[in-house]
C-alpha positions in Angstrom: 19.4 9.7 5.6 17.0 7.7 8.2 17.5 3.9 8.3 13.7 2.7 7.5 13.6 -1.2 9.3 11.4 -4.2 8.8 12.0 -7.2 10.8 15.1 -6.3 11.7 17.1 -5.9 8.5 17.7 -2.5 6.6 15.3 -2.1 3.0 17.0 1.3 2.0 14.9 0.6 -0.6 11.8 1.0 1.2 11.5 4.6 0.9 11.3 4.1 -3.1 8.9 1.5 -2.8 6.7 4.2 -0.4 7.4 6.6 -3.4 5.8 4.5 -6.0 2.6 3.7 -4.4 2.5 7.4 -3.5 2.6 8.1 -7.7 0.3 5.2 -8.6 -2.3 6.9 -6.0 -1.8 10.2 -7.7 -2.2 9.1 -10.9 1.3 9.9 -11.7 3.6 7.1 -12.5 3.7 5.4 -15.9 4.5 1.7 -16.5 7.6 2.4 -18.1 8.8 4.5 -14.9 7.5 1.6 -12.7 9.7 -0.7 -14.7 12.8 1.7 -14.2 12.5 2.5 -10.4 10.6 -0.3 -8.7 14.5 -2.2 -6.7 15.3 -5.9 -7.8 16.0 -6.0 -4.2 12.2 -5.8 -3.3 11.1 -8.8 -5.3 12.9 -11.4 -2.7 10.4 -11.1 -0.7 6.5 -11.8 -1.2 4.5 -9.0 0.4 6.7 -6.7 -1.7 6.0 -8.5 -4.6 2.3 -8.2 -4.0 2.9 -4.5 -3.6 4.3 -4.6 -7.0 1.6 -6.8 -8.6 -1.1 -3.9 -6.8 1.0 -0.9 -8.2 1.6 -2.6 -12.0 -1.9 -3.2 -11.9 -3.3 -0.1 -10.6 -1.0 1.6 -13.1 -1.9 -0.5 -16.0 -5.8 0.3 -15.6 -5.6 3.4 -13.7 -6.7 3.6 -10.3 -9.0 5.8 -9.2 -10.1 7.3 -6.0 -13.1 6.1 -4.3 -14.5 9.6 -3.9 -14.7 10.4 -7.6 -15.8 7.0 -8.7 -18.7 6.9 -10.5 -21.7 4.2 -11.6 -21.6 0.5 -10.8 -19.5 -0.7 -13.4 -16.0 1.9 -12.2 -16.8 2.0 -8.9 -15.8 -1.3 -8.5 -12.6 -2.2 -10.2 -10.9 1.1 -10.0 -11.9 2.0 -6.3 -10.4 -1.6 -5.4 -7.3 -1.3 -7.1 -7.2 1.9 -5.9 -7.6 1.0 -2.1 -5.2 -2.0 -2.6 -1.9 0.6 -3.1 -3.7 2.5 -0.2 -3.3 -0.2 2.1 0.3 -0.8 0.9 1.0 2.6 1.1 -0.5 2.8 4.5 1.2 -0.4 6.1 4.6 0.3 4.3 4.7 3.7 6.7 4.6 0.7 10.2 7.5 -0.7 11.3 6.7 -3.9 11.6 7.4 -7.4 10.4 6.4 -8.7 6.5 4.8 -11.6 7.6 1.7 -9.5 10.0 2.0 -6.6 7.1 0.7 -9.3 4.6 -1.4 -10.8 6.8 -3.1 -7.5 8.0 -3.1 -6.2 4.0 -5.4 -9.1 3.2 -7.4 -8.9 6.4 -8.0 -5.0 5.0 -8.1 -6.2 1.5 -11.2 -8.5 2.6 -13.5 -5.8 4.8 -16.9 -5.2 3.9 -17.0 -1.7 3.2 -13.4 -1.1 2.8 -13.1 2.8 1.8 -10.6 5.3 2.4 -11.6 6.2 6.1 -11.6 2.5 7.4 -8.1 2.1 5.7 -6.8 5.4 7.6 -8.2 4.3 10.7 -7.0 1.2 10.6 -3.4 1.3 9.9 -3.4 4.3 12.1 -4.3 2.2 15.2 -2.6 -0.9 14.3 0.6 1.5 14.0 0.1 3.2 16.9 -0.4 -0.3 19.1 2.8 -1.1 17.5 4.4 1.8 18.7 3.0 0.9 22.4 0.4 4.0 21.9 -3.2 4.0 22.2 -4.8 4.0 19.0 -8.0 6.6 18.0 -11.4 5.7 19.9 
């Protein structure tokens, strides 16, 4: 089993957390199963417990992907919710500490034009800086 690490303690839990958000994007994970699976562990610490706030909420009004919105009225709500586990899921996969995870969620949380793209890009050169590569051009 890999040892996942964030600011330099072990969250075995981690990986189930990942999980989760993965279901809530897919439109696969019921409240009740949320409830069952989300670790105790996880809600010590506050970006976690936004994660968990994004994921109960996504899953309580469904979240839906921004590509098969449609009109004014879904497009908003259910695209955001959707894009806020997208950004969890996305930073969850960085090593990196919780305090710049929650700080760069809400700087991604806040874009103009957020979408699926600008979140992939994103986290995928904020990763890779992390990592000492250079990011996509």
């Amino acid at each position: 089993m890999a040892v996942i690490t964030t600011t330099g303690s072990v969250y075995s839990w981690k990986r189930e957390v990942m999980a989760l958000c993965r279901r809530a994007l897919d439109g696969k994970l019921s409240p009740e199963e949320l409830a069952a699976r989300w670790p105790e562990q996880a809600d010590r610490y506050p970006l976690f417990r936004q994660i968990r706030d994004d994921v109960r909420d996504a899953v309580a009004h469904g979240p839906c992907p921004v590509s098969e919105t449609r009109g004014a009225a879904r497009a908003g709500s259910a695209s955001e919710r959707y894009l806020a586990v997208l950004v969890d899921y996305n930073l969850l996969g960085c090593d990196m500490p919780d305090r710049l995870s929650s700080l760069y969620r809400e700087y991604l949380l806040t874009l103009e034009g957020l979408s699926e793209e600008v979140v992939a890009r994103e986290t995928v050169t904020l990763c890779a800086k992390l990592d000492g590569r250079p990011g996509p051009h």
